[in-house]
Phi, psi and omega in degrees: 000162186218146147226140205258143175246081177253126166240119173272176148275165201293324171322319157294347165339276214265006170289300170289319152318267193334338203244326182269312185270011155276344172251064162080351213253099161223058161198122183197156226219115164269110185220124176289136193213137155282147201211191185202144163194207155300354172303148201259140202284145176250089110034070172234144167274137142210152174055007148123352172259134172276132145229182194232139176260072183251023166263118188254153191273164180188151163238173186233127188266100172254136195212129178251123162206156206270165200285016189251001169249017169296310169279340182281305179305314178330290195308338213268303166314285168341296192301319217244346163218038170281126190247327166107353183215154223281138218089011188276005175111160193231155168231149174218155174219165189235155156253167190243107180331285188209159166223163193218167199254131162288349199265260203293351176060019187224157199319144166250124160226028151311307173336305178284339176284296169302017188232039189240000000 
């Protein structure tokens, strides 16, 4: 099993669901996160004061799959939230040992069973 660690932008959310549960991935853990990367700090006034903004909002997609569905999600992410301009996201993947079901205490191997 692998898990993917994709940081989007926020706007693309529901674009990459869509782009993930067409190649079959409909569990995934969504969480908002501010971030830096290369993206350039954004410049703003309010109230007669200048500030600088250099954390950019972003969420972070955590995804478990069994490994023969790792290149479809990448792609399936890449595709569905690339913009072409700098801040559009990182992706990492991992490996996963083992997962075990809270309610049953025991390995959970449903992953590889929903991912065949």
């Amino acid at each position: 099993m692998k898990r993917i660690d994709a940081i989007i932008r926020p706007e693309k959310l529901q674009a990459v669901i869509k782009a993930l549960r067409q190649v079959g991935i409909t569990g995934f853990t969504v969480i908002p996160a501010q971030g830096r990367g290369q993206q350039k700090d954004v410049h703003g006034v309010y109230r007669g004061h200048t500030y600088d903004i250099n954390l950019h909002p972003k969420l972070k997609l955590e995804i478990v799959v069994s490994n023969e569905y790792l290149e479809r999600a990448i792609q399936a992410i890449v595709g569905a939230a690339q913009t072409g301009r700098m801040g559009d996201g990182k992706i990492f993947v991992y490996d996963v040992l083992e997962a075990y079901n809270i309610r049953t205490g025991t390995v959970d191997e449903t992953l590889d069973e929903l991912n065949r």
